[in-house]
C-alpha positions in Angstrom: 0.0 0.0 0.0 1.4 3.4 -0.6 0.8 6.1 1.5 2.2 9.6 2.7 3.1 10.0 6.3 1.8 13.7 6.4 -1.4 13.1 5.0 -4.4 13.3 7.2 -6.4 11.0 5.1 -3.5 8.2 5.6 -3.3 8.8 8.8 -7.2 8.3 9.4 -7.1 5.6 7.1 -4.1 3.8 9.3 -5.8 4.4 12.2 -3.9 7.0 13.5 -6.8 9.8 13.4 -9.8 9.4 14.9 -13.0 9.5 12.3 -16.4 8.2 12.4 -16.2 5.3 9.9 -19.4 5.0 7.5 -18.1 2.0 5.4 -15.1 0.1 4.4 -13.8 -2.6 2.2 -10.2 -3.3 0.5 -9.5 -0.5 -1.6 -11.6 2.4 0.0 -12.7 3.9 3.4 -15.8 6.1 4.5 -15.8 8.6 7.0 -18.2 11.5 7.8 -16.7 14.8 7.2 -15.9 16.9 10.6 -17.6 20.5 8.4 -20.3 18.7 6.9 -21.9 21.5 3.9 -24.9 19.0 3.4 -27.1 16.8 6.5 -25.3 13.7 5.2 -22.0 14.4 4.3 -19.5 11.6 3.9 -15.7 11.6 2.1 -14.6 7.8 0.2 -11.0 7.9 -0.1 -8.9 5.4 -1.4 -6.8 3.1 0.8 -3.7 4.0 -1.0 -2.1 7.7 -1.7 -2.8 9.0 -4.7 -3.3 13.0 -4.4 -5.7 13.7 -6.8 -8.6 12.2 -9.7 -5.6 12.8 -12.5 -3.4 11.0 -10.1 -5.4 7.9 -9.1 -7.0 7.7 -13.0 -3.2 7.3 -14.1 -1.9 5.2 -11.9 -5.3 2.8 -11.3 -8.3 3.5 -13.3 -10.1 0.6 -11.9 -9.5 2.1 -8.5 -12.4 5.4 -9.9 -14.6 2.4 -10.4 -14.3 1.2 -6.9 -14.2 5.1 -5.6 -17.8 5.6 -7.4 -19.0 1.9 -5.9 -17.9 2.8 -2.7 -20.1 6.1 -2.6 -23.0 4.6 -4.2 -23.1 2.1 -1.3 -22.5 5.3 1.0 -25.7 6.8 -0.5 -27.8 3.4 -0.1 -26.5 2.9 3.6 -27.0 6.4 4.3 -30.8 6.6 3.3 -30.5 9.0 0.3 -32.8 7.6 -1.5 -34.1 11.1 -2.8 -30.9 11.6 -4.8 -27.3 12.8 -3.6 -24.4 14.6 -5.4 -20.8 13.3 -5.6 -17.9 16.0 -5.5 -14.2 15.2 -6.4 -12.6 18.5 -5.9 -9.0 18.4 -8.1 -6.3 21.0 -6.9 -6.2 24.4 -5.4 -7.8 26.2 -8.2 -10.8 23.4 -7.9 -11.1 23.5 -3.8 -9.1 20.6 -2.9 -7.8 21.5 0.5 -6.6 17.8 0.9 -4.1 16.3 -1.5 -5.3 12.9 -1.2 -8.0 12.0 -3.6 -11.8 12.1 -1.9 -15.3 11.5 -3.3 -17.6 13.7 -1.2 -21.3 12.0 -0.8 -23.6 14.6 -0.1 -27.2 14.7 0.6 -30.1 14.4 3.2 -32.3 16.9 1.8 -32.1 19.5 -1.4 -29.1 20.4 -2.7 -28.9 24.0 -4.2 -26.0 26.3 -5.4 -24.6 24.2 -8.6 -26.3 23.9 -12.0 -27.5 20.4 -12.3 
């Protein structure tokens, strides 16, 4: 497994951080977000280091499959069953504040602000 010892998503993944884990499996981990913009507002990251969608897509593309699963399942254990939005923010000009690639799972009632 690769993974960066200053990154706060290795670290929660390791263990190391405390998080409150939504769902796991071998190649990705769910955890709700600690500034939730949404009532349901969960991050899937990969269980390896890759530090952002160009990244991971290079390196694994079956690993975006898995990152989309992952949040899909997410979504059905979560109960939004009235739709959700998925966010992959890509570098500083896109928002990514976190250099390890995350999904964001959003939802739990209407989601306004972004065209759909």
């Amino acid at each position: 497994m690769t993974t960066d010892p200053s990154c706060l998503f290795c670290k929660i993944v390791a263990g190391e951080l405390p998080s409150t884990l939504v769902h796991e499996d071998e190649r990705t981990v769910a955890f709700r977000d600690l500034h939730p913009a949404a009532p349901t507002h969960v991050l899937v990251v990969p269980r390896d280091h890759h530090a952002d969608l160009a990244a991971v897509s290079a390196a694994d593309p079956g690993l975006v499959a898995d990152l989309v699963a992952a949040a899909v399942e997410v979504a059905r254990k979560e109960g939004l069953d009235g739709g959700h939005r998925l966010v992959v923010n890509t570098g500083a000009d896109g928002g990514q504040t976190v250099f390890h690639v995350h999904l964001h799972v959003l939802g739990g009632g209407p989601i306004t602000g972004l065209a759909g």
